[in-house]
C-alpha positions as CSV (number, residue, x, y, z in Angstrom):
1,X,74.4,65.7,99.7
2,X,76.2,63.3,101.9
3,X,74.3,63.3,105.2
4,X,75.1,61.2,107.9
5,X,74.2,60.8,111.6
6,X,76.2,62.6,114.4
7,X,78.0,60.7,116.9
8,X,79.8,61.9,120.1
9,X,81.6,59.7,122.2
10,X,80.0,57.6,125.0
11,X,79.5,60.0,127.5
12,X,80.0,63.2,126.3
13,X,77.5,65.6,126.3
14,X,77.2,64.8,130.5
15,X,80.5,65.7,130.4
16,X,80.3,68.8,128.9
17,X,77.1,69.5,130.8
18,X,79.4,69.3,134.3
19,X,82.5,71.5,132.9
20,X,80.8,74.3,130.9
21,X,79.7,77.4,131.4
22,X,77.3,78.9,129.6
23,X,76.3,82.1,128.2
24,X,73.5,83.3,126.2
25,X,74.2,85.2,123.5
26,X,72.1,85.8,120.0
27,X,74.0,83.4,118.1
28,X,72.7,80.9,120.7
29,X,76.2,79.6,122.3
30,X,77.6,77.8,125.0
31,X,80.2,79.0,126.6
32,X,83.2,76.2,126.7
33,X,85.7,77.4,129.4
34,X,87.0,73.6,129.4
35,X,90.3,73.4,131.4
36,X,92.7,71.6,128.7
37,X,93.5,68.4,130.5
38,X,90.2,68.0,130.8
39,X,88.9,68.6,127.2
40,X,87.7,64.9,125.7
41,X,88.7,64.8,121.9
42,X,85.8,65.3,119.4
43,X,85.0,62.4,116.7
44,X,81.6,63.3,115.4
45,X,80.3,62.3,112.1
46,X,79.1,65.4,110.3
47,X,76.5,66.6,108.2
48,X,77.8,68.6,105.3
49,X,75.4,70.4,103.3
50,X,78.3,73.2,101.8
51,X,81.2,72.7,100.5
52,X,81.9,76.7,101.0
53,X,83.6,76.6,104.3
54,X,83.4,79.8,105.2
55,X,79.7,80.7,104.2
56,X,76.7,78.9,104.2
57,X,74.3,78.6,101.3
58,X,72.0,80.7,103.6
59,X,74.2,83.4,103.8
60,X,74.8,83.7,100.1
61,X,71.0,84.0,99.6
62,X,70.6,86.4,102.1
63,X,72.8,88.7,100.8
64,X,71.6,88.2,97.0
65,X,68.5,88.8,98.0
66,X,69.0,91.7,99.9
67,X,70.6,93.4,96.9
68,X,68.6,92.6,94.4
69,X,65.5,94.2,96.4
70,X,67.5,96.8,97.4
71,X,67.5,96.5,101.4
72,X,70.9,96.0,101.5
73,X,72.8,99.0,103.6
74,X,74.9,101.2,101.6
75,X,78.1,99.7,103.1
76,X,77.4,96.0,101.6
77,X,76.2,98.1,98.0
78,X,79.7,99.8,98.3
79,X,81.6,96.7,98.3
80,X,79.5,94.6,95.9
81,X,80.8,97.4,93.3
82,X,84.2,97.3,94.7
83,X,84.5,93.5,94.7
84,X,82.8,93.8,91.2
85,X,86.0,96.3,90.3
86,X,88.9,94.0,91.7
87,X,91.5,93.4,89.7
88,X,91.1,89.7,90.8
89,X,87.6,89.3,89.2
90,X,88.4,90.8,85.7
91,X,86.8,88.3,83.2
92,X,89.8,89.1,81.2
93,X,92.5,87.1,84.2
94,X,94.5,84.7,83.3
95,X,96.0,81.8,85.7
96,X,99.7,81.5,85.6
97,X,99.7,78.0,87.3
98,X,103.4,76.5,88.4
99,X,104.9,72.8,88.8
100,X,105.7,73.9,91.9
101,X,104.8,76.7,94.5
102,X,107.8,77.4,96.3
103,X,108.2,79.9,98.7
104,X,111.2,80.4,101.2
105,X,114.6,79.2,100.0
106,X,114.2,77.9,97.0
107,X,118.0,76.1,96.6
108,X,117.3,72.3,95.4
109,X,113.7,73.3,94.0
110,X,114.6,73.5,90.5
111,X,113.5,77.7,90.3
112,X,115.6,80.2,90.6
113,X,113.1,82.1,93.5
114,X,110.1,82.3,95.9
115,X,106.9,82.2,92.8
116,X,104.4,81.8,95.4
117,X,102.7,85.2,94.3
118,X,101.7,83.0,91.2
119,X,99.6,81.0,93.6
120,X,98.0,83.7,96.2
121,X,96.9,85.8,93.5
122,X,95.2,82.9,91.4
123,X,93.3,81.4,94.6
124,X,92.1,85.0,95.3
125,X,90.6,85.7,92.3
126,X,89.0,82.2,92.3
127,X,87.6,82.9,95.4
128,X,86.1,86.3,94.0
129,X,85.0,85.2,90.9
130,X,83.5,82.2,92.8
131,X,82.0,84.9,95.7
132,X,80.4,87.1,92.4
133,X,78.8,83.9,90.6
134,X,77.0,83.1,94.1
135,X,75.7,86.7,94.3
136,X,75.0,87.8,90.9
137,X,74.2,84.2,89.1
138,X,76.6,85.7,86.1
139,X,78.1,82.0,84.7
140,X,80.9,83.8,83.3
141,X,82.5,84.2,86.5
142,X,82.0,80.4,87.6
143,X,83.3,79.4,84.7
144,X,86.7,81.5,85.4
145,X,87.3,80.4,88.8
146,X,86.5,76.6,87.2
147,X,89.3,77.5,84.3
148,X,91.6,78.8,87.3
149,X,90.9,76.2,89.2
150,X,91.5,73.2,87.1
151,X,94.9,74.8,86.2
152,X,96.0,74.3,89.1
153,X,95.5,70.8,89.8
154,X,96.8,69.5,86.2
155,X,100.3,71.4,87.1
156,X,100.9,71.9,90.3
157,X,102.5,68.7,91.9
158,X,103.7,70.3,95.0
159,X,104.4,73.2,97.9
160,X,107.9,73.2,98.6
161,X,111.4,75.0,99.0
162,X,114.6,74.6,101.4
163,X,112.9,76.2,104.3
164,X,109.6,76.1,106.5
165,X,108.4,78.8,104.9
166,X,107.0,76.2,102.2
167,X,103.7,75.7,104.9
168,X,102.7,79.1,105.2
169,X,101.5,79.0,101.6
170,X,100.6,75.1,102.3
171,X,98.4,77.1,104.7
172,X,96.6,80.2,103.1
173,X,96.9,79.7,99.7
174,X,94.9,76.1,100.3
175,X,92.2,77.9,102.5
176,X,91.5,80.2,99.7
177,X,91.8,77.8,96.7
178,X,89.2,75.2,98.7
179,X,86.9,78.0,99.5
180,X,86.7,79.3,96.0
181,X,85.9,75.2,95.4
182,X,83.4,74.7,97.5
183,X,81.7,78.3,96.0
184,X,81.7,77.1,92.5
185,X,81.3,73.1,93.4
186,X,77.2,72.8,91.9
187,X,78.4,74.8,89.2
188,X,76.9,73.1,86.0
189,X,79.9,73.7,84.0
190,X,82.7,71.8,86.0
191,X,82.0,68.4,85.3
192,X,82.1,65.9,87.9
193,X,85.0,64.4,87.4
194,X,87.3,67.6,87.0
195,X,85.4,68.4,89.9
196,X,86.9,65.1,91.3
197,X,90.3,66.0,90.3
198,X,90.7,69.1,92.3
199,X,89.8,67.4,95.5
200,X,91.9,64.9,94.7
201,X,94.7,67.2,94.0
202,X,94.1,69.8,97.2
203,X,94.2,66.8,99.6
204,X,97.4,65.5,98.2
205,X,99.3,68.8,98.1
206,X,97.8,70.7,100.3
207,X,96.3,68.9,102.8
208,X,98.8,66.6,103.2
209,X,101.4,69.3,104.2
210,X,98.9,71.2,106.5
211,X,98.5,67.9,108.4
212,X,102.7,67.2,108.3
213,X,103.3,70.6,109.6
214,X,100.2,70.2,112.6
215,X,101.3,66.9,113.7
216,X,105.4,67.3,113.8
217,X,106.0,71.6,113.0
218,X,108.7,70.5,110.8
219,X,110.4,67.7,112.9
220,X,112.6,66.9,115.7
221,X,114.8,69.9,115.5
222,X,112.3,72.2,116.6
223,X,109.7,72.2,119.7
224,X,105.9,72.2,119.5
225,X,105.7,76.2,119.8
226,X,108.7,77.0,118.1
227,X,106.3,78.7,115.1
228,X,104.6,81.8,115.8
229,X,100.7,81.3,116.4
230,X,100.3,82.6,112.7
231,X,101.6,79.6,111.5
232,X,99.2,77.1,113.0
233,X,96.6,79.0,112.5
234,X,96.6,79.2,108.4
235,X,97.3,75.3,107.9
236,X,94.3,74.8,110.7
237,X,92.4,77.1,108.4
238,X,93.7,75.3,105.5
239,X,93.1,71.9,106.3
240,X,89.1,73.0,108.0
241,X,88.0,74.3,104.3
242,X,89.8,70.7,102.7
243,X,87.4,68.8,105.1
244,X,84.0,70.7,104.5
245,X,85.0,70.8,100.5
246,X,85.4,66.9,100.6
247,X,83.1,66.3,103.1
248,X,85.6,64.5,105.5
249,X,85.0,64.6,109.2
250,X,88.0,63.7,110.5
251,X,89.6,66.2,109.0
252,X,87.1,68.7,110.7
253,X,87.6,66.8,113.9
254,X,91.4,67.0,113.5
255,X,91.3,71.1,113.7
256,X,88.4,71.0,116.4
257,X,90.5,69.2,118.8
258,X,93.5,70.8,117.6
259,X,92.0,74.1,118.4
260,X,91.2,73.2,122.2
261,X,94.2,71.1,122.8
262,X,96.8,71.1,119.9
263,X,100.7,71.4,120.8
264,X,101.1,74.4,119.2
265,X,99.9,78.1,118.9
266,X,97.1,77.6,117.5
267,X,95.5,76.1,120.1
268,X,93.5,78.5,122.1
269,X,95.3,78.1,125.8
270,X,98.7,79.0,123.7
271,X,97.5,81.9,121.4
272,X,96.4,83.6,124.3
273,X,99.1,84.9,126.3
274,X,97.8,87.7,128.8
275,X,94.9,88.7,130.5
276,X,94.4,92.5,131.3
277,X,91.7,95.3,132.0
278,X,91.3,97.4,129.7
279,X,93.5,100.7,130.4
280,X,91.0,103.2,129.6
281,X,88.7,102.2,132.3
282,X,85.8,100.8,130.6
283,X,86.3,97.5,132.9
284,X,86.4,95.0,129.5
285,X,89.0,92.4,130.1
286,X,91.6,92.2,126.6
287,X,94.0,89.6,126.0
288,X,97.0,90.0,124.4
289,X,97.7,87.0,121.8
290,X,101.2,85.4,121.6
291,X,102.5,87.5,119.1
292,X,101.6,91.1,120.7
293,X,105.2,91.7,121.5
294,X,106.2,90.4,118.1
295,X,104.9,92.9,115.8
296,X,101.6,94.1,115.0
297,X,101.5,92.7,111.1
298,X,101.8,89.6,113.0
299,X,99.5,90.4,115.6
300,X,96.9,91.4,113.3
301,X,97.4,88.3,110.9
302,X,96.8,86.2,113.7
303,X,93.1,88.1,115.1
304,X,92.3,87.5,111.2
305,X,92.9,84.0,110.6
306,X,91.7,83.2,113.3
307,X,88.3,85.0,112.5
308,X,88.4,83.3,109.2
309,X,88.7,79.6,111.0
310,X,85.9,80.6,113.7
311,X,83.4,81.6,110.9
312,X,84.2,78.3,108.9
313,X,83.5,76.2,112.3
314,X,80.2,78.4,112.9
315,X,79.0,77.9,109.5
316,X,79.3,74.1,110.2
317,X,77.9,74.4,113.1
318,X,74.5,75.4,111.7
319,X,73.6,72.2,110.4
320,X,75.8,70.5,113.1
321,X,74.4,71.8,116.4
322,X,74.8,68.9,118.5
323,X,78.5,70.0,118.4
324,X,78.9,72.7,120.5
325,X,82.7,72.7,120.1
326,X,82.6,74.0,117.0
327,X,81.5,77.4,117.9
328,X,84.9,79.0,118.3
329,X,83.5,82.1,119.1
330,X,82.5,81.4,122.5
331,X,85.5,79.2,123.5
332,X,87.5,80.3,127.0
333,X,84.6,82.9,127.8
334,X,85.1,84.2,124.2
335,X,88.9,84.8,123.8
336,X,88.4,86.0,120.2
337,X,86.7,88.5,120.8
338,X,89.0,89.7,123.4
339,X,92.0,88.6,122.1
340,X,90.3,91.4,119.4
341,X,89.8,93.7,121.5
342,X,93.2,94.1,122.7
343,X,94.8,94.0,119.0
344,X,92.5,97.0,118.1
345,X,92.8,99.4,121.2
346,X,97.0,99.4,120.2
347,X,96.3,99.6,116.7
348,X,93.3,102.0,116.2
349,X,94.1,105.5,115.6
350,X,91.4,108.6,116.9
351,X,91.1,109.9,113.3
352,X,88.3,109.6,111.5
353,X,89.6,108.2,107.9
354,X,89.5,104.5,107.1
355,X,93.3,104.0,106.5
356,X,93.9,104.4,109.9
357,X,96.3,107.1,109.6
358,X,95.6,110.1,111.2
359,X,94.4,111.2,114.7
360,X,97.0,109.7,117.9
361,X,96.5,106.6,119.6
362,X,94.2,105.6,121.4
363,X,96.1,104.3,124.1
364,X,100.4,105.1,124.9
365,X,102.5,101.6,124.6
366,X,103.5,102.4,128.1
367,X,100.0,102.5,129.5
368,X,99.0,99.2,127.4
369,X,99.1,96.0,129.8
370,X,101.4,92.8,129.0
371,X,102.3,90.0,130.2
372,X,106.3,89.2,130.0
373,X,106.3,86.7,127.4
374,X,109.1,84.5,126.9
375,X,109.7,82.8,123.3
376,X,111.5,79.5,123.0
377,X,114.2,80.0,125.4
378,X,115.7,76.8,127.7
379,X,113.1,75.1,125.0
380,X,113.7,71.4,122.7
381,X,115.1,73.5,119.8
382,X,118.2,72.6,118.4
383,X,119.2,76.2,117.6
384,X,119.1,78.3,120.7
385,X,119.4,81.7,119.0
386,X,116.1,82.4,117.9
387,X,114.6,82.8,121.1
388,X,113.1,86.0,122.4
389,X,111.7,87.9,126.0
390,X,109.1,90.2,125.0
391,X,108.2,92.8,128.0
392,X,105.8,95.5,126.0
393,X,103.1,95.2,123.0
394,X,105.4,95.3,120.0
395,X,105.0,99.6,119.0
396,X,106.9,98.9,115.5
397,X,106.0,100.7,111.9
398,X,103.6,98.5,111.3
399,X,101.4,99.6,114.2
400,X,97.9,101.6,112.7
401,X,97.9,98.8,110.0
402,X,94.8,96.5,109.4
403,X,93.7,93.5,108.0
404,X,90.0,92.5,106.4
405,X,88.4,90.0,109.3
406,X,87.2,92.7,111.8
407,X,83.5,92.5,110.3
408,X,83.5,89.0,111.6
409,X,84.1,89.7,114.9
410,X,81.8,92.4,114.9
411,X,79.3,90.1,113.6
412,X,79.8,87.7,116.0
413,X,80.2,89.6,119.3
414,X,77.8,92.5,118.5
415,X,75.6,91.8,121.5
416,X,78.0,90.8,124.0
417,X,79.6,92.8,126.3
418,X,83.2,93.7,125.3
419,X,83.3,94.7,122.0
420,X,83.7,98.3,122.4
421,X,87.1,98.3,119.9
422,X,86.0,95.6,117.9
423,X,83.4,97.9,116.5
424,X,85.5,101.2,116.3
425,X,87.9,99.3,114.3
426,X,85.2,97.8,112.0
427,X,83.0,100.9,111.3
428,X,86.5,103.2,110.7
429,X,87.5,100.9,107.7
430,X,84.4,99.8,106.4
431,X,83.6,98.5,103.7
432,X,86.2,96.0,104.3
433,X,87.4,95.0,101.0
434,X,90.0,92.9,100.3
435,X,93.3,91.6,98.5
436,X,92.5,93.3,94.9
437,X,90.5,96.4,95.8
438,X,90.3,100.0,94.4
439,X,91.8,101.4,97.0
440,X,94.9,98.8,97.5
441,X,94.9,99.6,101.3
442,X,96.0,96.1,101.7
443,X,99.1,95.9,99.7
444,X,100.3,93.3,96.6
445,X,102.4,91.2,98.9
446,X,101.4,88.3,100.7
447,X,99.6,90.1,103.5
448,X,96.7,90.8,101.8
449,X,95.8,87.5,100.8
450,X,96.6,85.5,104.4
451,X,93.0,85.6,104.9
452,X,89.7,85.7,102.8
453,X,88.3,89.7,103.2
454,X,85.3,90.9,101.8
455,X,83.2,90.5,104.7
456,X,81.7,93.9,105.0
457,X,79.6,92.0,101.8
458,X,78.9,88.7,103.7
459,X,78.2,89.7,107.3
460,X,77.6,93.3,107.9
C-alpha cells in the first residue's frame, strides 16, 4: 500500500485549536463548529490503507469473525442470510452492461429511453457479491463482482442524456460501483491490469462528471443551489469512494472542503436549513434539512447519503487522525445527527412493525417546527419558474417511508445526547437490508439503490 506522510497547511492545527469546540464522545471527536468564512481549505496527503470507502478492513474482520464464532447478535445473523438471499448476489446474475448509461431525456443519445436501471442494479450486486466474498471468503462471489465489474468498463463510454438528470446516476451509481472495487480490489483473480482498467474507466466517466457537476451544477444557466441537496450529496459520495479506490488525495480533499464550504447543498451550512426544539418536550434540538418541505423521499434520501459520505470520511479517518475534518459526524455540533433526528420524529409511525405502517404519528405536521424556506426565487437562474416557498415539513404520501442508512447514525451517535429518534427509527426496521432483499421494502426503482444499505450487517 501507498503510504505517504500527512501534511496540513502552515498553520493549521493552531487554527483549528482557537475556532473549535470540542466534544468528547466514544468515537473520540472534535467538535468542528467552524463559522464558514473562516474554515481554511484542507490539502493533506493521505494514507490509504482501503480501497473500500465505506468500510475498513477492520470492520470486515470484525464482523467475520463475530459470525463465524457465533457472537454475532441475531439481528447481524438475520441479515447475513438475507443479504446471502438477494436477488443481487445470485451466482447465477448476469451483467447487462450499456455503451451508454443515460438517464433523463434521452433525445440525441442514440436510445430510445432512460436504461439507467441496467447500471444501479449491476453496481448493487457488485457491491453485494463483493460485501459476501469479504465475509464469507467464498471466491465465487469475487469473481462475479470481478466479471460485473470488468463489463462495465470495456462498454460503457459514458453517463449522459438531454437533461441533468444524467449526474444523479454519475453520482450513486459510481459510489456503488467504486465501493464494490475497492471490496474486491486484493482479490487474486482480477489481475492487475484489469484491475487498472476499471480505475481508469471510473475516473474518466464517472469521476469526471461528479467533479463537472460540483464545480459548475450544470453551467451558467442555473445558480449554485439551484439542485436539491440530494444532488450534491450523491456526486460528493461518488467522487469520496473514486479517491480512496485510487488512492488520490485530492480528490478526498476536494469533497472535505466541499463539505464545509462548497456552493451548493451539499455543504453542511446549506443542507441545514432550521434549527428547532424538539416538539415533544424532550429539550433535543432537530434540524430540518433543505429538502423538509420538499418531500419526505427526498428528505430521507438526503439523511441517507449523507450517512453513507460521513462513514466513508470516518473510515478514512482511522488511519488519518491528524485530520480531524474528516469526521463528518461531529461537524456544526453534530448536524447529522440532528438533521436525523428531525427526518425521523415526521416520518416514524407508533406501531410496532418494521414497514412503518401502522400506529399514528408521532408528532401532527402542524405541531412540527419549520423554518420558511425559500427555494430559488429573485435567484441567478435563467428560468424563474421553478422556484418554491415552503412554510411546513412536506406531509405528502411518501411520509412513513424509509431508507437503509439509519444504523449508521445510530452507530455513530449512540452515546451522545440527542439520538432519541434516531434509534426508534433504527430498532423499528431492523435488520436494515437493502436494494435486493426478501422482503422488497425498498422498492425496484431507483430509490433503493441511492445509497449502499446493509448496515444492520456492518455496524450494528
Amino acid at each position: 500500500m501507498m503510504k505517504k506522510n500527512m501534511m496540513l497547511v502552515i498553520g493549521l492545527a493552531a487554527l483549528l485549536a482557537l475556532q473549535t469546540s470540542c466534544r468528547e464522545n466514544e468515537w473520540g471527536t472534535v467538535d468542528l463548529d467552524i463559522p464558514e468564512e473562516n474554515y481554511i481549505p484542507i490539502n493533506a496527503d493521505y494514507t490509504f490503507v482501503n480501497h473500500c470507502a465505506m468500510f475498513t478492513d477492520a470492520d470486515f474482520t470484525r464482523v467475520k469473525t463475530a459470525l463465524n464464532n457465533g457472537s454475532a447478535s441475531q439481528a447481524v445473523k438475520d441479515e447475513f442470510d438475507n443479504l446471502k438471499k438477494s436477488k443481487y448476489t445470485l451466482l447465477s446474475y448476469t451483467a447487462t452492461p450499456q455503451t451508454k448509461i443515460v438517464r433523463g431525456d434521452a433525445t440525441g443519445t442514440g436510445f430510445s429511453s432512460e436504461n439507467y436501471s441496467y447500471a444501479m442494479r449491476d453496481a448493487a450486486a457488485a457491491y453485494q457479491m463483493g460485501m459476501l466474498w469479504r465475509l464469507t471468503d467464498d471466491d465465487r462471489y469475487a469473481a462475479k463482482a470481478v466479471e460485473i465489474l470488468n463489463a462495465w468498463a470495456v462498454t460503457c463510454t459514458e453517463i449522459t442524456s438531454n437533461d441533468a438528470n444524467q449526474v444523479l446516476a454519475a453520482g450513486a451509481q459510481g459510489a456503488t460501483f467504486a465501493n464494490a472495487a475497492g471490496m474486491v480490489y486484493n482479490y487474486s483473480g482480477w489481475t492487475s491490469s484489469k484491475r487498472e482498467e476499471f480505475k481508469a474507466w471510473i475516473v474518466r466517466v464517472f469521476g469526471a462528471k461528479n467533479k463537472n457537476f460540483l464545480d459548475t451544477h450544470t453551467g451558467s444557466n442555473v445558480c449554485a443551489e439551484h439542485y436539491w441537496s440530494n444532488w450534491d450529496l450523491v456526486n460528493m459520495a461518488s467522487y469520496f469512494s473514486i479517491g480512496v479506490l485510487t488512492e488520490n488525495s485530492e480528490m478526498i480533499n476536494y469533497v472535505v472542503n466541499y463539505f464545509y464550504q462548497g456552493v451548493g447543498n451539499g455543504c453542511i451550512e446549506r443542507l441545514i436549513r432550521g434549527t428547532h426544539t424538539d416538539p415533544l418536550g424532550t429539550g433535543e434540538t432537530i434540524c430540518q434539512n433543505q429538502e423538509s418541505g420538499r418531500d419526505q423521499g427526498h428528505s430521507s434520501m438526503s439523511v441517507a447519503v449523507a450517512a453513507n459520505l460521513a462513514q466513508m470520511a470516518w473510515s478514512l479517518y482511522q488511519s488519518n487522525s491528524s485530520v480531524k475534518e474528516l469526521d463528518f459526524f461531529a461537524a456544526k455540533d453534530h448536524a447529522l445527527m440532528k438533521m436525523g433526528e428531525y427526518v425521523a420524529l415526521f416520518n416514524l409511525r407508533s406501531g410496532t412493525d418494521n414497514t412503518n405502517t401502522t400506529g399514528s404519528w408521532l408528532v401532527s405536521v402542524d405541531k412540527m417546527p419549520f423554518e420558511k424556506f425559500v427555494y430559488c426565487i429573485g435567484c441567478t437562474c435563467r428560468d424563474q419558474n421553478h422556484g418554491a416557498t415552503h412554510t411546513q415539513a412536506a406531509d405528502d404520501s411518501g411520509r412513513g417511508s424509509f431508507r437503509p442508512g439509519w444504523e449508521i447514525l445510530l452507530a455513530h451517535y449512540k452515546n451522545v445526547n440527542g439520538h432519541k429518534y434516531i434509534e426508534q427509527m433504527a430498532n423499528k426496521i431492523r435488520p436494515e437490508g437493502g436494494a435486493g432483499e426478501g422482503l422488497n421494502r425498498y422498492g425496484d426503482n431507483s430509490g433503493a439503490f441511492d445509497q449502499l444499505g446493509w448496515c444492520t450487517l456492518m455496524l450494528y
